[in-house]
N, C-alpha and C positions, 0 to 999 in steps of 0.2 A: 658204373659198375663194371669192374672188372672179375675175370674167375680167377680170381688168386686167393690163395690162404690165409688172405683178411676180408675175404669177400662178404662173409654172415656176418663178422663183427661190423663192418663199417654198413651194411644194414640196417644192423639196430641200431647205429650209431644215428642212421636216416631218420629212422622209424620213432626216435624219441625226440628229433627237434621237429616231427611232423605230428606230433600230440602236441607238442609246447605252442605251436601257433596255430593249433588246427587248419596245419595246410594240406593241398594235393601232393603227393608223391609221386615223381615222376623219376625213373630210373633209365639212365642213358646207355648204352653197349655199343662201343662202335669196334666194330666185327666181324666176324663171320657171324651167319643167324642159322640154324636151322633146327632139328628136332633134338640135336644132343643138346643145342643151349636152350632151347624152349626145355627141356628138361631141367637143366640145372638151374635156371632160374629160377623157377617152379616149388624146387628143392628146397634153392635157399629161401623162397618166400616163405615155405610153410613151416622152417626151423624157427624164423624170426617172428612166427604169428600174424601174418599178412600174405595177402591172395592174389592171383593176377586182378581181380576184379577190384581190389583194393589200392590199385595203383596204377600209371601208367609205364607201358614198356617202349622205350623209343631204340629201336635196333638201325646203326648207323653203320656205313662203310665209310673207306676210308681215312684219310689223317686223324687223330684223335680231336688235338687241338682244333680242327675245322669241325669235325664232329660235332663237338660238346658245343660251342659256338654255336652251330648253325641249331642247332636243338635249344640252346638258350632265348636263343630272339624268338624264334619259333613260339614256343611255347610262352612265353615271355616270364622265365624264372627269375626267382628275387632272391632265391639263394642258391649257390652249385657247392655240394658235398664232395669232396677229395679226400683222399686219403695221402700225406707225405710220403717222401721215401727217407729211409736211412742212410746215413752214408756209411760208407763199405767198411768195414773192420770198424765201424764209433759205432755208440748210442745216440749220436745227435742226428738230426733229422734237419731237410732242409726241404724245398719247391726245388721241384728239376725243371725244366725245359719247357715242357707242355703247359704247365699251373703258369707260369711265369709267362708264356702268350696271351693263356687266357686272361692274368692278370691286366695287362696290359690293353687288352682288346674287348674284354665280358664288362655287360653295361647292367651288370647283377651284383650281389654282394657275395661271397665265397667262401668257405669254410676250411680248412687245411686240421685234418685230424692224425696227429700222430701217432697214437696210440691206442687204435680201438676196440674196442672190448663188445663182447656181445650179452653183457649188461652194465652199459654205460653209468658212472658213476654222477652225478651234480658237480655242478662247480662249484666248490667250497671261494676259491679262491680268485676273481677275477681281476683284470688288470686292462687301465684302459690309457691311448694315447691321445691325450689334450691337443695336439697343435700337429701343425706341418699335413692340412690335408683340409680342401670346401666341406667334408662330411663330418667337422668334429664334434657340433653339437649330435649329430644321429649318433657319431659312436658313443659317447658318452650316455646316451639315451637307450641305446642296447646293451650296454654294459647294467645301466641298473635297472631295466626290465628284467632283466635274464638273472642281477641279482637278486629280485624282488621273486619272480616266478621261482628261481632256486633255494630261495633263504641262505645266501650265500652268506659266508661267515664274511667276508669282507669285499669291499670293492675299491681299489687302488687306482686312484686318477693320475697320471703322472705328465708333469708335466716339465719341457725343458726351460732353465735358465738361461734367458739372454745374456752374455759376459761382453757385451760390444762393448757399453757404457763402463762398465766397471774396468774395462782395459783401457779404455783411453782417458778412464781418469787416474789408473794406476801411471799409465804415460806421461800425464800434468804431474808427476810426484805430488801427488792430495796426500795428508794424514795419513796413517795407518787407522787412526781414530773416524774419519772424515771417512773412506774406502769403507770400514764396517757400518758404519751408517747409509751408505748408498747402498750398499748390500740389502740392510735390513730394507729399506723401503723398496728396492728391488723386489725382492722375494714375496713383500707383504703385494704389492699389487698383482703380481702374476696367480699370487694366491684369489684375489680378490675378483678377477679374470673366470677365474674356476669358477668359485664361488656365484657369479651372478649366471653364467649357466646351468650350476645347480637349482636355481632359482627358479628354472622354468620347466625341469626335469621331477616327474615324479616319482621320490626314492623315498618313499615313507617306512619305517625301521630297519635300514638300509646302513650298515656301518659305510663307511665312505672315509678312506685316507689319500689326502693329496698332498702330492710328493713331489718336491723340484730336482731334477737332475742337472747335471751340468757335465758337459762333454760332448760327443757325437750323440745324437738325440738315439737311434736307433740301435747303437751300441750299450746305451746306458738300459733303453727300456729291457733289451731283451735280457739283460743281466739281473735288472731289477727283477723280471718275471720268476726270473733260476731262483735268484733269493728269497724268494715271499711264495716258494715251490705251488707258482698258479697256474691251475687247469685251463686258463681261456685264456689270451691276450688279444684284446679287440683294437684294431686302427680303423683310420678313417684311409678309403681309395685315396692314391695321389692324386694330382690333377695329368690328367688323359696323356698329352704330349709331355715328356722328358725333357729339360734343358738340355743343351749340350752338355754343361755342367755336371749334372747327371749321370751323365753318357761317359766323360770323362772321369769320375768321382762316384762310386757306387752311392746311390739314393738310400736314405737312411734303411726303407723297408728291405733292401739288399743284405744288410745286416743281419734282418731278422731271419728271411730266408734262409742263409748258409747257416743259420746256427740258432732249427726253433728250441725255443725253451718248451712251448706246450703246446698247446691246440691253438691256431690263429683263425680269426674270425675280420676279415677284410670288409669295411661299410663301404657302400658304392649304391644309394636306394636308385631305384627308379622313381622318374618324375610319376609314374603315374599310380603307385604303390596305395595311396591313399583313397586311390579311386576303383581298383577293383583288389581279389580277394589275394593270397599268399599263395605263390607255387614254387614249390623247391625241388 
């Protein structure tokens, strides 16, 4: 919680995914604290319909990104609410500096809201990423909770196409005819990939469209999201350490950063999530 001029909206924006899981609310400040901010917080609580007694206040000094951190483990949160920034003379919105630490370092799942309003609207339209991440069955699994709890008009699985095979058989010069047959069996297995993780997921009258991309996996989804104009786009965390590769080569999620399409919802559960209750 910052006091900036999205301060009430990205509140409510708390205050409705803390009804959807019936969890604790726990609001962090790393700052100055004293009676001008015990005031405005106060403020904002009682515009948004919630009370200091209805939540926790955790008042932090210094660095933010150590802050928010040190109050994550602490507390041991399952989700951190952010607000994006926009980039400067665009509409497009991206993770700066600090989201992108925590990214890398918070052993929670995290929320990046672009646009918040202080009466948050459902997500008609969710969008979720299949592969390139150990958490894909979860995200896939949050994707159609949240469509199921929203009565979301659709939920969009997407997933990328491997083109390794299909290249080095285009290299054997194989058929034109012989190349769209490997295609087709391509596609149908990767579908069928989905498919048996739908299997274990529970989306009951739940539209569900799965979609194969081809190109940069992260480039494609976050376009796909622009297209199918989706309120959520849900991934799975990377894995912890970075290749060099990586490092050299912006990581797909990179992509979506410099250039979100919509509200991002980062899976990263904790091992022990199942054993005690929801704090965000």
């Amino acid at each position: 919680m910052a006091f900036s001029p999205t301060a009430e909206a990205m509140l409510a924006e708390a205050a409705r995914w803390r009804s959807i899981y019936q969890a604790t609310l726990i609001l962090i400040h790393v700052g100055d604290h004293g009676p001008a901010e015990d005031e405005q917080m106060n403020n904002l609580l009682q515009k948004t319909g919630l009370s200091s007694t209805s939540v926790k206040i955790c008042w932090e000094k210094g660095s933010p990104a150590k802050g928010i951190l040190t109050v994550c483990q602490r507390e041991k949160i399952d989700l951190l609410i952010a607000g994006a920034l926009k980039k400067e003379n665009l509409v497009h919105y991206y993770i700066g500096t600090i989201a992108r630490k925590i990214m890398r370092k918070a052993d929670c799942s995290f929320l990046m809201i672009t646009n918040p309003s202080t009466q948050p609207a459902v997500y008609k339209n969710i969008v979720v990423n299949a592969e390139d991440s150990p958490y894909v069955t979860e995200a896939i699994s949050a994707a159609c909770y949240l469509g199921m709890k929203e009565h979301s008009s659709w939920v969009h699985i997407v997933r990328e196409l491997k083109m390794y095979g299909l290249t080095m058989a285009a290299a054997d010069q194989c058929t034109e005819e012989e190349y769209d047959d490997m295609r087709q069996h391509l596609v149908k297995d990767e579908i069928d990939k989905v498919e048996d993780l739908l299997s274990r997921i529970p989306h009951d009258q739940l539209k569900v469209n799965i979609k194969m991309v081809s190109g940069k996996a992260g480039f494609e989804l976050s376009k796909f999201a622009q297209r199918k104009n989706a309120d959520l786009l849900i991934v799975g965390a990377p894995r912890r350490r970075f290749s060099l590769f990586d490092r050299v080569f912006p990581h797909d999620l990179e992509y979506i950063f410099g250039d979100m399409p919509c509200n991002l919802l980062v899976i990263h559960p904790k091992a022990d999530d199942r054993k005690e209750g929801n704090r965000g």
